[in-house]
C-alpha positions as CSV (number, residue, x, y, z in Angstrom):
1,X,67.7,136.3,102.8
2,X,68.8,135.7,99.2
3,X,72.4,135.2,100.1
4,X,71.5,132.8,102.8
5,X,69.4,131.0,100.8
6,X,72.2,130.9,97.9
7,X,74.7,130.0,100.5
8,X,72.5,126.7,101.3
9,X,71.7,125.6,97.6
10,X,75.5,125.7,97.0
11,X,76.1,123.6,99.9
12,X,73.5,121.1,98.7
13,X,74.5,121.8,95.0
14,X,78.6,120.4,96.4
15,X,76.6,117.0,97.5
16,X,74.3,116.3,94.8
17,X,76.8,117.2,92.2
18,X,80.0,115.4,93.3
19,X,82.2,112.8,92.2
20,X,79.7,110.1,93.1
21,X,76.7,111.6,90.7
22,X,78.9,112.4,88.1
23,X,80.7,108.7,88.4
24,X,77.3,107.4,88.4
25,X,75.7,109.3,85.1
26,X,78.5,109.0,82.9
27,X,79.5,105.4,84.1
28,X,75.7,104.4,83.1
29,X,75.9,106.4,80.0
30,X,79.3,104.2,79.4
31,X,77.9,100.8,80.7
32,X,74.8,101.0,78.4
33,X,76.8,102.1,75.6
34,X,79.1,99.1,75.1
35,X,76.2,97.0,76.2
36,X,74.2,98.4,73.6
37,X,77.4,97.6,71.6
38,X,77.2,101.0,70.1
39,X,73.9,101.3,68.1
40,X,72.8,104.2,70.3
41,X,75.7,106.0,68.3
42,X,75.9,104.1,65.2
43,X,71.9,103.9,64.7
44,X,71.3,107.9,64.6
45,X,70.5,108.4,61.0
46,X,68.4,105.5,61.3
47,X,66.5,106.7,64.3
48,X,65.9,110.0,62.0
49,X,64.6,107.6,59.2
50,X,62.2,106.2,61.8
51,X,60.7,109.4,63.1
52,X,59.4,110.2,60.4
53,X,58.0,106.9,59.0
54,X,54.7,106.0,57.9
55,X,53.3,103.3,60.2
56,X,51.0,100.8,58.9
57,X,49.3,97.4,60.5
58,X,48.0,97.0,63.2
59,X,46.5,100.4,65.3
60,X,49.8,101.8,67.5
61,X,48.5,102.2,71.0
62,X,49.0,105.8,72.3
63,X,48.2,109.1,72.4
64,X,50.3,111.7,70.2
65,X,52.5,110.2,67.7
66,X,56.2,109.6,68.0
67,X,57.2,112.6,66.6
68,X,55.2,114.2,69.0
69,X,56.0,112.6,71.7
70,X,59.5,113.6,70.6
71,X,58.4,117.2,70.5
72,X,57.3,117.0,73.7
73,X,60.4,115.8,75.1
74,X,62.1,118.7,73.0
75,X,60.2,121.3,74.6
76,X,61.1,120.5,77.8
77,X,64.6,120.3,77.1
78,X,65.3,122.9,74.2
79,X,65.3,126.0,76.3
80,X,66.8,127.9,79.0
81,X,69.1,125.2,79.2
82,X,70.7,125.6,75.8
83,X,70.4,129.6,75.7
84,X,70.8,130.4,79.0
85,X,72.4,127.6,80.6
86,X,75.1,127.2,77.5
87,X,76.3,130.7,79.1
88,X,75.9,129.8,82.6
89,X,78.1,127.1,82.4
90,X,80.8,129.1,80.2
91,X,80.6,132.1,83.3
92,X,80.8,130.1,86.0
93,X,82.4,126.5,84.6
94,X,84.9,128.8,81.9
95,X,84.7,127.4,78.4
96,X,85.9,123.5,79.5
97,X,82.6,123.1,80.2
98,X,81.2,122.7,76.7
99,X,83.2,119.4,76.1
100,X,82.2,117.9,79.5
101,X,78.5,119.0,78.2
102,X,79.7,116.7,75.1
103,X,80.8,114.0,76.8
104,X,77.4,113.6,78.8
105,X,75.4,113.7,75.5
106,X,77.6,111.4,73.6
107,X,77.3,108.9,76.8
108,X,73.4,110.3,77.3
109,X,72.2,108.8,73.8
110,X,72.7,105.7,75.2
111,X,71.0,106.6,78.9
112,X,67.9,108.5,76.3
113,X,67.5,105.0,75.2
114,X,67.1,102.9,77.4
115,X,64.6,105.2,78.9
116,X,62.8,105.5,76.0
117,X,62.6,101.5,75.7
118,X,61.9,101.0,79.5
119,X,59.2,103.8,79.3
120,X,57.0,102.0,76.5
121,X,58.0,98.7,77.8
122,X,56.3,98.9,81.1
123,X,53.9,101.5,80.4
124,X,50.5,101.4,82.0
125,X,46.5,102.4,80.9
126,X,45.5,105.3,83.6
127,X,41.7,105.6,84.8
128,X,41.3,108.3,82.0
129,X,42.6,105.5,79.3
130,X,45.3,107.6,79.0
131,X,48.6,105.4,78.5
132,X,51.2,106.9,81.1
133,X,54.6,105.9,82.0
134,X,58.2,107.2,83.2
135,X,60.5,105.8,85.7
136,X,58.1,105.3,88.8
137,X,56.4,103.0,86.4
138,X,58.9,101.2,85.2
139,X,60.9,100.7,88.4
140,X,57.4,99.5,89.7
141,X,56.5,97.3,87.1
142,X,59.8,96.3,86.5
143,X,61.4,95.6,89.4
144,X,58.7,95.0,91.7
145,X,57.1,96.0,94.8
146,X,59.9,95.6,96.9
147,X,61.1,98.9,94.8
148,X,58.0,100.7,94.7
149,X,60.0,103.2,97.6
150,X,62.5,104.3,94.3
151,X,59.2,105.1,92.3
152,X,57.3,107.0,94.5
153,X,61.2,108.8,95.5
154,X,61.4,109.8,92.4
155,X,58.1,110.9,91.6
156,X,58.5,113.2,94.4
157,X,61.7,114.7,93.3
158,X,59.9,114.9,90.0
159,X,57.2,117.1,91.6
160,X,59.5,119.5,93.2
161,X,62.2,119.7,90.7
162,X,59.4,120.3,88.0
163,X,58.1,123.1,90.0
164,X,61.9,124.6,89.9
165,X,63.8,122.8,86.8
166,X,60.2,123.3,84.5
167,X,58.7,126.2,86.0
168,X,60.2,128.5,88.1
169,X,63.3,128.8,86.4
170,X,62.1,129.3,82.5
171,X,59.4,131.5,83.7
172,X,61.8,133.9,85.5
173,X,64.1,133.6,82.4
174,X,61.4,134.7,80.2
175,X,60.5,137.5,83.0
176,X,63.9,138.6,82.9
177,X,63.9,139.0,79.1
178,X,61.2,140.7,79.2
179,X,61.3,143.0,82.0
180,X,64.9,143.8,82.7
181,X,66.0,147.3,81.0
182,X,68.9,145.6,80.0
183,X,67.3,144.0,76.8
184,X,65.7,147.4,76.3
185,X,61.6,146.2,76.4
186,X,60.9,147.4,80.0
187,X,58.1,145.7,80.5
188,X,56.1,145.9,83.9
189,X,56.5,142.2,85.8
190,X,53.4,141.8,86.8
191,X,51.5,142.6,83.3
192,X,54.6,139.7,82.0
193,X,53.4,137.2,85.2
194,X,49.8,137.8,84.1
195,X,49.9,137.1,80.4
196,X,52.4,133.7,80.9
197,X,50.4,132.4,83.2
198,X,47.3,132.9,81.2
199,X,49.1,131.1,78.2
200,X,50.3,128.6,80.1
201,X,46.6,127.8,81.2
202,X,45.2,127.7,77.8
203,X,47.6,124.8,76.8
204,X,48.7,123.0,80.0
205,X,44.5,122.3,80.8
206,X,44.4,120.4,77.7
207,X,46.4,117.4,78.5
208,X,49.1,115.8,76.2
209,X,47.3,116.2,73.3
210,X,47.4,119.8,73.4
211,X,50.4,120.2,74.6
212,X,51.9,117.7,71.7
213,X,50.2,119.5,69.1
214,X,51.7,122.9,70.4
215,X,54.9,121.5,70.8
216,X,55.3,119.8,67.6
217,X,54.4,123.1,65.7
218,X,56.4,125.8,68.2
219,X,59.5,123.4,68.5
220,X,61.0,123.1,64.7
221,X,59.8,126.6,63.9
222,X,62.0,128.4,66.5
223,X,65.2,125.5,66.4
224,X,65.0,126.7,62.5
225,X,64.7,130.5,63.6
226,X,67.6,130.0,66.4
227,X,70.1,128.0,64.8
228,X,69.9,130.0,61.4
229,X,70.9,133.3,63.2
230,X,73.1,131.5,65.3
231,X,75.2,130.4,62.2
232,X,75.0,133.5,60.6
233,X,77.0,135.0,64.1
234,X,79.2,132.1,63.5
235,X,79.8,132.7,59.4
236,X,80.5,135.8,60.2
237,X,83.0,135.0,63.0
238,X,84.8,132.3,61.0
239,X,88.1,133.0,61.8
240,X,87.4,133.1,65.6
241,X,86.6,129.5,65.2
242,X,89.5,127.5,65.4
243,X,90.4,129.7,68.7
244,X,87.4,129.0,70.0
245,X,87.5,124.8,70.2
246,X,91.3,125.6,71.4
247,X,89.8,127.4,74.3
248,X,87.3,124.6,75.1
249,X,89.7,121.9,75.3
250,X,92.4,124.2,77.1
251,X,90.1,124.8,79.3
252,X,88.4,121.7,80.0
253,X,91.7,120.0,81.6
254,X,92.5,122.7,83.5
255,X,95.8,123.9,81.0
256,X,95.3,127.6,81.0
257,X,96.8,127.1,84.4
258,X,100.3,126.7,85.6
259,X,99.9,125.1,88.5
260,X,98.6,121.4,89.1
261,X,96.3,122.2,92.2
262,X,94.6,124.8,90.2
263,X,94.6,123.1,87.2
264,X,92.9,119.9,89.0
265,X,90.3,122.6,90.5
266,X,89.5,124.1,87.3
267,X,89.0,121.1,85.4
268,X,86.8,119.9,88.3
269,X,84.9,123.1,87.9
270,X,84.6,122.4,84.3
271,X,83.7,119.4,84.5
272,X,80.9,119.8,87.3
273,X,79.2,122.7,85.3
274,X,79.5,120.9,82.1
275,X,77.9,117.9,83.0
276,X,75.3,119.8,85.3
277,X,74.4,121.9,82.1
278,X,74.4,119.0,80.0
279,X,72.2,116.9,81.9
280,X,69.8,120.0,82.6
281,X,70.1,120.8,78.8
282,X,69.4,117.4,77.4
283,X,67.9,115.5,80.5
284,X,69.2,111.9,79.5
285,X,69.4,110.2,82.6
286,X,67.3,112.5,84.3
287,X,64.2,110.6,84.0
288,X,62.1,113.3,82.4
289,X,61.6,112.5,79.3
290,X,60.8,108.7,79.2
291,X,57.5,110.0,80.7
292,X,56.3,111.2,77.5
293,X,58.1,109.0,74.7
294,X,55.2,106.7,77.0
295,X,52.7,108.1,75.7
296,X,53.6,108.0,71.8
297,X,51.5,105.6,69.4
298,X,54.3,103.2,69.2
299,X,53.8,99.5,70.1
300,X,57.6,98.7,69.9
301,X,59.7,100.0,72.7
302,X,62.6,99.6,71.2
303,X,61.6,101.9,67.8
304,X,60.5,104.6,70.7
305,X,63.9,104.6,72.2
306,X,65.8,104.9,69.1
307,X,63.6,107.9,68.2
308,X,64.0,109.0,72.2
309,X,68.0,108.9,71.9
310,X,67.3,111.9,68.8
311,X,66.3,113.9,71.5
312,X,70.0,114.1,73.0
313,X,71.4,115.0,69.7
314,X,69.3,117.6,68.5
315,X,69.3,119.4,71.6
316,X,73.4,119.0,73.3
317,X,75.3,118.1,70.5
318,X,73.8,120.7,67.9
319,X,72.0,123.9,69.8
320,X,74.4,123.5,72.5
321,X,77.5,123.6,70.7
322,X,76.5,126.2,68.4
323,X,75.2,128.6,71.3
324,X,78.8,128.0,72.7
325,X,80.4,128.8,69.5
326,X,78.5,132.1,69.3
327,X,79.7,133.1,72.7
328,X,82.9,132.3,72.2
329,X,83.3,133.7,68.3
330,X,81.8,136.8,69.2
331,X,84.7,138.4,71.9
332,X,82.2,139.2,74.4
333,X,83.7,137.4,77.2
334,X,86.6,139.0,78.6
335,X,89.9,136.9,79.9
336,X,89.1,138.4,83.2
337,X,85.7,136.9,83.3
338,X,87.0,133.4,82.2
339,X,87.7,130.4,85.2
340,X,91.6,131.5,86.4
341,X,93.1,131.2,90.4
342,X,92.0,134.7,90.9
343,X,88.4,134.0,90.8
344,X,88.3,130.3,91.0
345,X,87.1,130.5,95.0
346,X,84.7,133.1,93.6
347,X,83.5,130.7,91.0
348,X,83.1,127.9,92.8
349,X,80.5,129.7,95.4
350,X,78.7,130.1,91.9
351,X,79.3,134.0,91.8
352,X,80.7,135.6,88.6
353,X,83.2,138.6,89.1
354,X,82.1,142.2,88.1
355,X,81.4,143.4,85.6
356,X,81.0,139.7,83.5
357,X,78.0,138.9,82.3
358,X,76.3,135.5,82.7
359,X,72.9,133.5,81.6
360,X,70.8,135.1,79.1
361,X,72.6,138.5,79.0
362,X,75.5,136.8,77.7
363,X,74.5,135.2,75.1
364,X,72.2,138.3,74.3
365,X,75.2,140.1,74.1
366,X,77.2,137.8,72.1
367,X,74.6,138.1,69.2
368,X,74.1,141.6,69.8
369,X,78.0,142.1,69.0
370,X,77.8,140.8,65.5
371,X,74.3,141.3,64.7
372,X,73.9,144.8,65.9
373,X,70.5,145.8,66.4
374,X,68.1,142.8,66.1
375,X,70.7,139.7,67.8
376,X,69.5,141.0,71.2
377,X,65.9,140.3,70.4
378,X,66.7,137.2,68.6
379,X,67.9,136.2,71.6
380,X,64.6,137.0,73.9
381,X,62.0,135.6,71.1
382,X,64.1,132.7,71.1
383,X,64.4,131.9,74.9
384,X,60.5,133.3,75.4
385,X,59.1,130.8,72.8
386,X,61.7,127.7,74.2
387,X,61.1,128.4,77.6
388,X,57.5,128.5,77.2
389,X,57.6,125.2,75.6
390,X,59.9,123.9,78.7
391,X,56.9,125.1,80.5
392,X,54.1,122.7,79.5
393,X,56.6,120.0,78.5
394,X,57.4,119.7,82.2
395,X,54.1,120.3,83.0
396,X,53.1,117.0,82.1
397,X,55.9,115.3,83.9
398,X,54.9,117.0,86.6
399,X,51.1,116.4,86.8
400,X,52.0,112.8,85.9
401,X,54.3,112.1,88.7
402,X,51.9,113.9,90.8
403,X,49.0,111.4,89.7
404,X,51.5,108.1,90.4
405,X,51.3,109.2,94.1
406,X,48.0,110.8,94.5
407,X,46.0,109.4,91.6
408,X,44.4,110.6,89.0
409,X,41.8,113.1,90.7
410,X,45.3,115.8,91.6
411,X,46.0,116.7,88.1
412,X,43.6,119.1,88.1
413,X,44.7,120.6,91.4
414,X,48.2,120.3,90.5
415,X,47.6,122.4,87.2
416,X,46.1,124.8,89.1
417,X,49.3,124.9,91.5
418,X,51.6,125.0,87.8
419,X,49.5,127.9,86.3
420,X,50.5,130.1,90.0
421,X,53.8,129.4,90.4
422,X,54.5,130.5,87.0
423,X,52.5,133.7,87.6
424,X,54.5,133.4,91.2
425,X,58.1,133.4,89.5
426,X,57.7,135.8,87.2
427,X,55.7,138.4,89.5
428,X,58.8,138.0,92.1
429,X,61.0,140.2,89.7
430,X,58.6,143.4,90.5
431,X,60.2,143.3,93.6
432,X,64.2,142.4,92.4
433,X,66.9,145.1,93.7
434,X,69.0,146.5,91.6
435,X,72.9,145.0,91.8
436,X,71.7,141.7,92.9
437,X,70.6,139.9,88.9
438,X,74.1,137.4,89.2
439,X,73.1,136.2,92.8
440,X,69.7,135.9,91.5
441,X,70.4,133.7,88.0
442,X,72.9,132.0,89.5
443,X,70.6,130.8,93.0
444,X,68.0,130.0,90.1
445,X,70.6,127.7,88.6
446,X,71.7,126.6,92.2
447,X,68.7,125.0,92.5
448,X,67.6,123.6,89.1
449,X,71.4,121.9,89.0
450,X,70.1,120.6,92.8
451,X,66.5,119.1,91.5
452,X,67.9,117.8,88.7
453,X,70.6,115.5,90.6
454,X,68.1,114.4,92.7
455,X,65.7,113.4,90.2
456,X,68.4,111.8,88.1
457,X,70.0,109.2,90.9
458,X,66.4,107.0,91.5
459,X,66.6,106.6,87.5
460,X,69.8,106.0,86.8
461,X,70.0,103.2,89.4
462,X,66.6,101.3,87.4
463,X,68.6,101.7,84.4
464,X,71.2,100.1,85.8
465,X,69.2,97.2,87.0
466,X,66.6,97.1,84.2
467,X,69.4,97.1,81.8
468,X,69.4,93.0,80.9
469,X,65.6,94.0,79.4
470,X,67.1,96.8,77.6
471,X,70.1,94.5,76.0
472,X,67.8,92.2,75.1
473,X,65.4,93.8,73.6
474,X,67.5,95.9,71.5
475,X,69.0,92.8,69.9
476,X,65.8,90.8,69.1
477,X,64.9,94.2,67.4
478,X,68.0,94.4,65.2
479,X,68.2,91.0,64.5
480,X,65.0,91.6,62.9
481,X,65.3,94.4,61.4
482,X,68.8,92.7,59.6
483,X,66.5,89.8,58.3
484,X,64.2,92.2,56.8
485,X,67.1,93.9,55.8
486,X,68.2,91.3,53.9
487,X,64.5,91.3,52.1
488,X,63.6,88.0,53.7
489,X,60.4,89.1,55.4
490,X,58.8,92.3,55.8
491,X,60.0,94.0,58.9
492,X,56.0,94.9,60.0
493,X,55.4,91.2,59.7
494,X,57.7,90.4,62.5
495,X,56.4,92.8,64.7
């Protein structure tokens, strides 16, 4: 049944993620990026100035504050995705993958902000007084009834692929962590199922409040944690580095490989994993995390998506690349188990050949190799403590695209839903055979990479369209901001 079922999610995965998805996230990444003329790259330290601003004036409407909100956003995205999915996409993609994930988040700071200025921009008041937004609101309020069929689209992919992208698969991550005898802990599944769940309950009931506060204080404690070990593996792998960015660009136009056919193949393969994983990673484009920059205590929409566009940075550019550089420093990934003719049929059915590891137990091993004895469990804190994050980040993009189409009165019938299907996932591994783990990651992934497509294509197309506001809005910002700038007038004044 699981084959089969793998079988048809790479089938769908071959549709969602072909040339015209890929063409159409990097070409809006591109388009909004000269027609931003560049600030979305040029602005990031300032963005980093504004997060953590005092605000004064008049009251900011909102519920959690931008940094918050920010957190928020992180918690969905720093997770699996960068632990998990960094190895996923080095297994399966081979190490060419890593500068397509590059590419989508240089391009995706761009996408992040627009989203982040759309989401403010046309943001609503709910029937709780709760200020909500995303891309069903602003493709509804922004480009009018007529488009209201996008919206509700997309707040339907949004309720499936949080259920898979959010839920299923960082709860059966965490599962496997914790349960699989591989990492040593052993743990029964269903004791793991029933103390998630439970968690996830205590936080996800509260609303965005509770889950900003939880985010903003779990988020920068276990980035710090992460990335400190992480470049401790890479110190002490120092000379490895220079081979390792060879491999990534050797690999990421198909090189390693004599012959053109194979080379083109490869690089495809590279390049469809890479941006997969990047856009899963990061989510610019994806429409996910507009939803809660919407709620942050910021009256200006174009101060939310410069702090919105951090988000891509901090998570692609900077956990990513570092988890890659740890896998790749540390020699655990044999030239057998790297993309060549042999396998690449084999790779492309998103199968991984014996004996090479993949997901989480890659990169496990990869700190386990120069940090003997505590990387491994590094490694699972980590991923348990991100993932759990990613759980009731999404959680609120769920329950809020649930609420555009149902109203307000399903949230709590949806949280009920969340709260089982994270018990559900992480229950199902008490009944996992032995010699099937790969087929099961890698369906896991099948579908997230299948959700997340689908989710993406509804937004991207209102960015597209909504992207005049955007433009102009971003320039009567700046052309304030360079007369304030120029200590003519308090910037606060003008807004």
């Amino acid at each position: 049944m699981m084959e089969f079922f793998n079988k048809a999610m790479q089938v769908l995965n071959s549709i969602v993620w072909g040339w015209p998805m890929m063409g159409l996230l990097l070409g809006v990444g591109f388009f909004l990026t000269v027609g931003l003329r560049f600030i979305s790259l040029t602005k990031i330290g300032y963005g980093f100035r504004q997060l953590f601003k005092k605000r004064t004036g008049e009251a900011e409407e909102g519920d959690v504050s931008p940094f918050a909100a920010l957190m928020t956003a992180l918690s969905s995205t720093v997770g699996t995705g960068n632990i998990a999915g960094v190895a996923a996409a080095i297994a399966i993609g081979g190490p060419g993958a890593v500068f397509w994930m590059w590419v989508t988040a240089i391009l995706g700071t761009a996408t992040k902000f627009g989203e982040g200025v759309l989401a403010v921009r046309y943001r609503e008041i709910d029937a709780n007084g709760n200020r909500v937004g995303g891309p069903m609101y602003y493709i509804k309020n922004g480009l009018g009834p007529k488009w209201k069929w996008l919206a509700v689209a997309f707040a339907l992919f949004g309720i499936i692929g949080s259920l898979s992208t959010g839920n299923a698969v960082q709860a059966n991550s965490i599962g496997d962590a914790l349960v699989s005898d591989v990492t040593g802990y052993g743990f029964d599944a269903r004791i793991v199922a029933l103390v998630l769940s439970a968690l996830v309950a205590s936080v996800v009931f509260g609303g965005i409040k509770r889950i900003g506060a939880i985010a903003s204080k779990l988020v920068p404690f276990m980035a710090v944690l992460y990335l400190s070990a992480a470049l401790l593996v890479i110190a002490l792998n120092f000379s490895a580095i220079p081979a390792a960015f060879g491999l990534i660009f050797e690999y990421a136009f198909g090189l390693q490989s004599a012959g053109t056919g194979v080379a083109i193949g490869l690089m495809m393969l590279a390049m469809q994993k890479g941006v997969a994983r990047g856009l899963f990673s990061n989510e610019a484009g994806q429409g996910s995390a507009p939803i809660a920059h919407a709620a942050a205590q910021n009256n200006d929409p174009v101060n939310q998506g410069i702090i919105a566009m951090l988000g891509t940075i901090i998570d692609t550019l900077i956990i990513c690349t570092i988890t890659a550089l740890v896998i790749l420093t540390s020699g655990v990934v044999a030239d057998s188990c790297l993309a060549n003719p042999a396998i690449l049929d084999m790779l492309k059915d998103g199968n991984t050949p014996s004996g090479c590891e993949t997901g989480v137990p890659l990169t496990a091993s990869a700190f386990e190799a120069t940090l003997s004895g505590f990387g491994n469990h590094i490694v699972n804190i980590c991923l348990a403590i991100f993932a759990f994050t990613t759980i009731i980040g999404w959680s609120y993009y769920g329950e809020r695209c649930t609420a555009f189409i149902f109203k307000e009165r399903s949230i709590p019938v949806f949280r009920c839903v969340w709260v089982l299907a994270v018990f559900a996932s992480t229950f199902a591994l008490h009944f996992e055979t032995e010699g099937n783990d790969n087929l099961v990651v890698n369906t896991f992934w099948l579908v997230a990479d299948s959700l997340t497509g689908l989710m993406a294509a509804p937004n991207l197309i209102a960015l597209i369209l909504l992207s005049p506001v955007v433009f102009k809005l971003a320039k009567e910002y700046f052309d304030k901001d360079k007369i304030a700038n120029d200590g003519l007038v308090d910037q606060d004044d003008l807004k």
